[in-house]
C-alpha positions in Angstrom: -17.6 79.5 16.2 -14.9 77.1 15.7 -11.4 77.4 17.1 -9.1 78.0 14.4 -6.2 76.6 16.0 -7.7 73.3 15.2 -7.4 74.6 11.7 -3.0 74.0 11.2 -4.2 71.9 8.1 -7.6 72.7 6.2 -9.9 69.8 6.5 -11.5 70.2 3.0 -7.7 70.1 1.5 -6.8 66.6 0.1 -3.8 66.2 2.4 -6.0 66.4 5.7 -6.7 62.9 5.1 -2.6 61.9 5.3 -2.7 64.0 8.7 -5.0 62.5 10.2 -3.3 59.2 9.4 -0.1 60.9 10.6 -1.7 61.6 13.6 -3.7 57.7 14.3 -0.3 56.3 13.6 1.7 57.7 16.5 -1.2 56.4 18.8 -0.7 52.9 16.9 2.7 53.3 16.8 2.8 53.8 21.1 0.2 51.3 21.8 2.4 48.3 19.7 5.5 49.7 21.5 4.1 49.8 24.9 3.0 46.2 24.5 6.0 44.5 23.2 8.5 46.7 25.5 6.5 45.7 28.3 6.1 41.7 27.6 10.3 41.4 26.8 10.6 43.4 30.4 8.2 41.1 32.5 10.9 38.2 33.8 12.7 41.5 35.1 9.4 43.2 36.7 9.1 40.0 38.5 12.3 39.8 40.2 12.8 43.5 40.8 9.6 43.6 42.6 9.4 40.6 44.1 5.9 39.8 43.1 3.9 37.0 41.9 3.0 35.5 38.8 -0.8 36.1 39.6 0.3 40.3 40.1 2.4 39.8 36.9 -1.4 38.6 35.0 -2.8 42.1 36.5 0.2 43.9 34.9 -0.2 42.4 31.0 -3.7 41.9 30.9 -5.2 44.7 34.0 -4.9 47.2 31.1 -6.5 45.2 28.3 -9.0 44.5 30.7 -10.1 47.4 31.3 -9.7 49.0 27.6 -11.5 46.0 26.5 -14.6 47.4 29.0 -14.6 50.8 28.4 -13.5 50.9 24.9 -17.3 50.8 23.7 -18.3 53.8 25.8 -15.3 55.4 24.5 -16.6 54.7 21.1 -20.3 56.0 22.0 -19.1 59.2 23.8 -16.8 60.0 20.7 -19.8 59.7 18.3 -21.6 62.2 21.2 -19.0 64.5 21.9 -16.0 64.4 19.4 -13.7 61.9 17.8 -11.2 63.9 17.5 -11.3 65.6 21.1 -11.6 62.1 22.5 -8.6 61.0 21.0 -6.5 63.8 22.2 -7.9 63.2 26.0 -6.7 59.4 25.2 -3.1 60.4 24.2 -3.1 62.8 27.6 -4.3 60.2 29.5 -2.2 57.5 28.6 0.8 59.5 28.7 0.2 61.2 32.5 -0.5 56.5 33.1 2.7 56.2 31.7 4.7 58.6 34.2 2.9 57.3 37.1 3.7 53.4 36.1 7.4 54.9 36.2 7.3 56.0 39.8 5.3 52.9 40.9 7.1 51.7 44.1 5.6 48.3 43.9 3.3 45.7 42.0 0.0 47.0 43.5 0.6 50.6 42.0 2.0 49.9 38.7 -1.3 47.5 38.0 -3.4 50.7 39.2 -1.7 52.9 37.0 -1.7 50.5 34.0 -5.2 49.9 34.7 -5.6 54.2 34.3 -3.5 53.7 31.1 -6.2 51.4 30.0 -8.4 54.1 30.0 -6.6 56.1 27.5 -6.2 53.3 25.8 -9.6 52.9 25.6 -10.4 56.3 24.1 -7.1 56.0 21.4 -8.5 53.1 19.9 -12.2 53.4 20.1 -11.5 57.0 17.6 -8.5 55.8 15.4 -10.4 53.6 12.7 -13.1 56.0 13.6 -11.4 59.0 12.4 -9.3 57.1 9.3 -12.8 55.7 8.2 -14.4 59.6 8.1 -11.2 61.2 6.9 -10.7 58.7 3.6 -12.8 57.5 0.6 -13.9 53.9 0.5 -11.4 53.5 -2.6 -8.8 54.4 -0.6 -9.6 53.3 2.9 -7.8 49.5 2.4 -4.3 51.0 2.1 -5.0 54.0 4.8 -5.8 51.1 7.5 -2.9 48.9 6.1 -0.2 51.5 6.9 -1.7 51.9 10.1 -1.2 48.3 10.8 2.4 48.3 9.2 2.8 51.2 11.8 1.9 48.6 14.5 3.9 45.9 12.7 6.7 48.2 13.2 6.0 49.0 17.0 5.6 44.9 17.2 9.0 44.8 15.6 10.8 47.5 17.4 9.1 46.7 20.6 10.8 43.8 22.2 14.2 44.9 20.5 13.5 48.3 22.2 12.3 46.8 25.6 15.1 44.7 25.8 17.6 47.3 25.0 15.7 49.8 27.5 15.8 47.1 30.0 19.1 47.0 30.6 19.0 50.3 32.1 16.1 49.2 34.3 12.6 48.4 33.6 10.8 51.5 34.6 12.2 53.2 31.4 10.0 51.5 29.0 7.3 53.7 30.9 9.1 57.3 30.1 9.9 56.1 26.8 6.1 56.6 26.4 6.1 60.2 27.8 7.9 62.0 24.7 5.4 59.9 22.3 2.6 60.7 24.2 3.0 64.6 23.9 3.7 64.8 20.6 0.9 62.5 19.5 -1.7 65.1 21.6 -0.1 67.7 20.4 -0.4 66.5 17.0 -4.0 65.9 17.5 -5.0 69.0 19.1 -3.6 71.0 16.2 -4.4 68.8 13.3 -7.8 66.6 14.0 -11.3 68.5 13.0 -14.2 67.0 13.8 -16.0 66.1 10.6 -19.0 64.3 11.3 -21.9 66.0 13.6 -22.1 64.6 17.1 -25.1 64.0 19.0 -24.6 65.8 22.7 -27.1 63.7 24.1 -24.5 61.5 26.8 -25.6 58.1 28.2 -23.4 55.4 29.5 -25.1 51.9 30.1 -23.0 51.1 33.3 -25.0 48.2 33.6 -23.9 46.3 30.4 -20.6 47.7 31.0 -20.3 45.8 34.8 -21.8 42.6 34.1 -19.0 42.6 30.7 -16.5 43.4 33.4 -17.5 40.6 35.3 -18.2 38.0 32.5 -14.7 38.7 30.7 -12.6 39.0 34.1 -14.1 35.4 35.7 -12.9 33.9 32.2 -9.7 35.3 32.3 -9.2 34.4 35.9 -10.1 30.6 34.9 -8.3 30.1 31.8 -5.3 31.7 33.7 -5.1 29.6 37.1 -6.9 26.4 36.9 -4.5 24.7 35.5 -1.6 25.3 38.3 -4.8 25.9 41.4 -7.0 23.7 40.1 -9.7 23.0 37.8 -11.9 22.5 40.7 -10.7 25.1 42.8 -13.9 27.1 43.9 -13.0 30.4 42.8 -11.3 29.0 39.1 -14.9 27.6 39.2 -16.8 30.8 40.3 -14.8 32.6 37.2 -16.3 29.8 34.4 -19.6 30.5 36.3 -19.0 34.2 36.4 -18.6 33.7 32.7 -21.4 31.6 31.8 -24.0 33.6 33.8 -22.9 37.3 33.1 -22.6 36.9 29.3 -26.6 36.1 28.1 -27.4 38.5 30.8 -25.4 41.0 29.2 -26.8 39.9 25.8 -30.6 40.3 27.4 -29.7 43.9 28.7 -28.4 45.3 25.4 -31.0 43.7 23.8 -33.8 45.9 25.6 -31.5 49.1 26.8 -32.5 52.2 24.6 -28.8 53.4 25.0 -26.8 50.0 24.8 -23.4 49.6 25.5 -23.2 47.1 22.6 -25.2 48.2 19.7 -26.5 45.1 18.7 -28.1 46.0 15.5 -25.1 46.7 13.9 -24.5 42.7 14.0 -27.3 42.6 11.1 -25.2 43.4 8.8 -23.7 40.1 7.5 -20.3 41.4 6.6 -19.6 43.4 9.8 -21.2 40.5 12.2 -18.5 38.1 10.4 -15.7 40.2 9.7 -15.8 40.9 13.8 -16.4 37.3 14.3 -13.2 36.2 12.5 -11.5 39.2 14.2 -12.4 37.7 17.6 -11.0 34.7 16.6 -7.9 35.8 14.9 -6.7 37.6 18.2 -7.4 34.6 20.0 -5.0 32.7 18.2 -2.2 34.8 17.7 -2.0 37.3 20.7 -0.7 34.9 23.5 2.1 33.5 20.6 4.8 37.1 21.7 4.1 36.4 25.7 4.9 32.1 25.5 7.7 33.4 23.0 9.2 35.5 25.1 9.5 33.3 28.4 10.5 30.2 26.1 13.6 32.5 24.9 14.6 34.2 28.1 13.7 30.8 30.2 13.8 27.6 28.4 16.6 29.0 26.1 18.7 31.5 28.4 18.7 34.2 26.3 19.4 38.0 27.8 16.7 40.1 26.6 18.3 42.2 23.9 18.7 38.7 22.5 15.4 37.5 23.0 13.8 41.1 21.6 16.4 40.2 18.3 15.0 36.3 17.8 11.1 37.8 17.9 11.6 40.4 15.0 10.6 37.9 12.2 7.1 37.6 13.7 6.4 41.0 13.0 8.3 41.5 9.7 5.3 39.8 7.4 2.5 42.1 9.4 5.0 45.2 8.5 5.8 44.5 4.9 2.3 42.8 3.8 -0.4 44.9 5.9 -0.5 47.9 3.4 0.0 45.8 -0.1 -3.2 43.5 1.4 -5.0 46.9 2.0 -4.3 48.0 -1.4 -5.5 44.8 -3.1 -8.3 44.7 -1.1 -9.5 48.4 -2.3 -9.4 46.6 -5.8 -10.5 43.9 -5.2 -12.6 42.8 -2.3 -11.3 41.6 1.3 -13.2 38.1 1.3 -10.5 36.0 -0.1 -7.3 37.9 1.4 -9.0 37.8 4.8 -9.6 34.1 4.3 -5.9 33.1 3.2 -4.7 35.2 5.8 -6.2 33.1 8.6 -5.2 30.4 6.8 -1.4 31.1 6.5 -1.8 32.5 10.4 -2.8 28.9 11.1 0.0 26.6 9.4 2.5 29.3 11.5 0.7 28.4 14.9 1.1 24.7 13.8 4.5 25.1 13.1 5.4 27.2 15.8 3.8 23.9 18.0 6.9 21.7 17.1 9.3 23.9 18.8 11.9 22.6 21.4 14.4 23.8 23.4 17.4 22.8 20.7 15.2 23.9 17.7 17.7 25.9 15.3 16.9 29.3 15.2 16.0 29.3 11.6 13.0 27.5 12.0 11.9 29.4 14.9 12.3 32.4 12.5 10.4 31.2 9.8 7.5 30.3 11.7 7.5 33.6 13.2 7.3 35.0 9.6 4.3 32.9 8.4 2.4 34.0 12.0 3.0 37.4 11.0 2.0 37.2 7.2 -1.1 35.8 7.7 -2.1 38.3 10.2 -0.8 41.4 7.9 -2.9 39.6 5.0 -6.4 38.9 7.6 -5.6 42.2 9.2 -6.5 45.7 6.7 -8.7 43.7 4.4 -10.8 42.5 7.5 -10.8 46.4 9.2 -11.7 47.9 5.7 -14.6 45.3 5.0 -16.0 45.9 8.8 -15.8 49.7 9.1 -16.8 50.2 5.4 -20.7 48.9 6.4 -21.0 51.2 9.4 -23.1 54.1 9.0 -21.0 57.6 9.1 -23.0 58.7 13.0 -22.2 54.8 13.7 -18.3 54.6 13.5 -17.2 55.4 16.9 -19.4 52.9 17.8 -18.6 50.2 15.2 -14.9 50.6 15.6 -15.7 50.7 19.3 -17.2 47.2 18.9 -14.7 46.0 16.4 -11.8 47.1 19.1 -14.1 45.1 22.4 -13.8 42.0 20.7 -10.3 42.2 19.5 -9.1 43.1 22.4 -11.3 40.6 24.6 -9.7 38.0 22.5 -6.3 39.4 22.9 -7.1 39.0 27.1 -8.5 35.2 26.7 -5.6 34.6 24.4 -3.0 35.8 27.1 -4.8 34.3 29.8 -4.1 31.0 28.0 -0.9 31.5 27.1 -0.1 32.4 31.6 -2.2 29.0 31.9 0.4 27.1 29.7 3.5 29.1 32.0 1.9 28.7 35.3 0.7 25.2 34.9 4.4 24.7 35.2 5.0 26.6 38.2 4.6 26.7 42.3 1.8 29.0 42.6 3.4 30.2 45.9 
C-alpha cells in the first residue's frame, strides 16, 4: 500500500507534471547557485586558509569529480529503487555536505565534505531529467527542460552576484545559504514526487567500471591541471596522461562484457542519443572553464572586489536565462537538429571573442561576449536534453540521464582543469 503522504498533489491530475518541475527546479536552482557562489569566493578561500592552488583544484573540481563517478550508479539505482526517493536522499545529502563544508576548519575537510556533497549531487542530477522526462508528454518536454535550464541560468546569474555579496560577510556563508534551499527542496520532494514508472529491485553496482572511470578521469584532470606550471615531463603529470590512456579502453572492455554495466552501452546505438551526448560532451568542454578564468581575470588582472566582479559576469548568463525555454519551445515544434547546431555555433564566435580580451578591454565588450557565450548555450542547451532523453526507453531514463549527466559533467572537470592550467602556468607552484 502506498503512503498517501506522497499523494499532496494527485499524480494522474494535469498539474502534477508543473510540480514535479517545481520541485527539479529548486535542485537546479541550488546546484547553479552552489557553483557560481563558490567560484566568485575562491581568491578568498585561498587566503583565509592558507592553502594551495593544488587544494584549491580539490575544492572546485573534488565534487564534480566525484558526481561525475557516481552519477551513473545514481542513475541505475533510481531506475531500481525510486526516482523520486533518490532525489529526496540527494537533496538531504547535499544539504547535511553543505553544513559540514561550513564548519570545515581547514582545506583538507572542506574538500572531504565537498567530495560528500558530490554525492548528493550525484543522485539530484542523475533523477531530475529522469523524473521531468516521465512526468511530461513529448510535445511538451522541450519547454519543461528549457525552464529548468532558465532556472539554472538564473542560479548562474545570481550566483557570483550572490557569492560575492555573501562573501563579504565571510566565505563559509555561501555554504549555509545552501541549508534553507536544501530543506525545502526535500521537503518538497517528499510530499510532492510519486514514483511513476515500475522499478526493478534487483540492485547491482559495477564497482569495477566505476574505479577504473575514477582513475581514467582523475589522472586527466591531474595532467591538464599541473603540467604546465610542474612540468610536462614531470613523472606523475605523466603517470596521469597514462592513467588516462590505459584506464579508459579498459573501462570500455569491461562495460562492454559486464551483465550489469556501469555504462550502458547499448544505449549509444541510437544515433540521436550517441550524438546529442557527444556534442554535449563537447559543449561543456568549451564553455564550463570560461566563469573560473573570468572570475580570476576580474578580481586579479583587473582588481575588482567581488561584488564587482559577480556584477561584470551577469551578462554570461542572461542569453542561457532568457533563450533556454523559447529554444525548448521551438524545438517541441520543430525539431532540435538545427537549434542545437546554431547554438554551438553562436557559443563558438563568443569563446573567440572572449579570446581578444585584455586587461584595458572596455567593459562593454567583455559584456557582450559574455552574452553571445550564453545564448548559444541556452539555444544548444533544451533542444539537445529533449532530443537525448526523448529516445530513451521509459525503464531506461535514470540511466540515460545518468549517462547524459557523466559526460556533461566529465567535460565540465577537463574543462576546469584547463582553465587552472592556464592560471597556474602563471604561478610558483610553491
Amino acid at each position: 500500500m502506498r503512503n498517501p503522504v506522497r499523494h499532496v498533489v494527485n499524480p494522474a491530475h494535469a498539474s502534477y507534471r508543473w510540480w514535479v518541475l517545481v520541485v527539479t527546479s529548486i535542485g537546479a536552482l541550488m546546484a547553479s547557485l552552489t557553483g557560481g557562489t563558490l567560484i566568485i569566493a575562491l581568491p578568498d578561500i585561498l587566503r583565509d586558509l592558507h592553502t594551495d592552488i593544488f587544494s584549491l583544484l580539490w575544492i572546485v573540481v573534488g565534487y564534480t569529480l566525484v558526481a561525475t563517478v557516481l552519477v551513473l550508479n545514481a542513475g541505475r539505482i533510481a531506475d531500481m529503487v525510486g526516482r523520486a526517493r533518490s532525489y529526496t536522499l540527494g537533496f538531504v545529502v547535499f544539504t547535511v555536505a553543505s553544513i559540514l563544508c561550513a564548519l570545515a576548519p581547514d582545506a583538507k575537510q572542506l574538500i572531504l565534505w565537498r567530495l560528500v556533497q558530490g554525492v548528493g549531487g550525484a543522485l539530484l542530477m542523475a533523477n531530475a531529467t529522469a523524473l521531468v522526462t516521465d512526468a511530461f508528454p513529448r510535445p511538451e518536454l522541450g519547454r519543461a527542460l528549457g525552464i529548468n535550464a532558465m532556472v539554472i541560468g538564473a542560479g548562474a546569474i545570481l550566483g557570483p552576484i550572490l557569492g560575492g555579496w555573501l562573501t563579504g560577510f565571510g566565505w563559509r556563508t555561501i555554504f549555509w545559504f545552501n541549508v534553507p534551499i536544501g530543506l525545502v527542496g526535500a521537503a518538497a520532494a517528499g510530499l510532492i514526487l510519486v514514483e511513476q514508472v515500475q522499478h526493478d529491485r534487483r540492485v547491482e553496482i559495477d564497482w569495477v567500471g566505476s574505479v577504473l572511470y575514477f582513475i581514467g578521469l582523475m589522472g586527466l584532470m591531474m595532467a591538464l591541471a599541473f603540467g604546465g606550471v610542474y612540468g610536462w615531463t614531470t613523472w606523475w603529470v605523466v603517470g596521469g596522461f597514462l592513467a588516462f590512456v590505459v584506464a579508459t579502453p579498459v573501462f570500455l572492455w569491461v562495460e562492454a562484457h559486464h551483465h550489469a554495466p556501469l555504462l550502458d552501452l547499448s544505449l549509444f546505438r541510437d544515433r540521436l542519443f550517441a550524438m546529442g551526448n557527444l556534442t554535449g560532451f563537447l559543449n561543456s568542454i568549451a564553455r564550463n572553464g570560461v566563469l573560473f578564468l573570468l572570475v580570476f581575470y576580474l578580481q586579479g588582472a583587473r582588481g575588482e572586489d567581488p561584488v564587482t566582479a559577480g556584477l561584470m559576469l551577469a551578462p554570461l548568463a542572461i542569453g542561457l536565462i532568457v533563450l533556454s525555454p523559447i529554444s525548448g519551445a521551438l524545438a517541441d515544434r520543430y525539431g532540435s537538429r538545427e537549434l542545437a547546431t546554431a547554438g554551438m555555433v553562436i557559443t563558438g564566435l563568443g569563446l573567440a571573442g572572449l579570446m581578444t580580451l585584455q586587461t584595458d578591454t572596455p567593459y562593454w565588450q567583455l559584456a557582450f561576449w559574455q552574452l553571445v557565450v550564453g545564448a548559444g548555450s541556452g539555444i544548444f542547451n533544451s533542444p539537445n536534453t529533449s532530443a537525448v532523453m526523448g529516445v530513451v526507453p521509459p525503464n531506461k531514463r535514470g540511466a540515460g540521464a545518468g549517462t547524459r549527466m557523466m559526460l556533461m559533467q566529465s567535460g565540465f572537470v577537463v574543462s576546469i582543469a584547463l582553465a587552472i592550467g592556464l592560471v597556474t602556468a602563471s604561478m610558483d607552484p610553491k
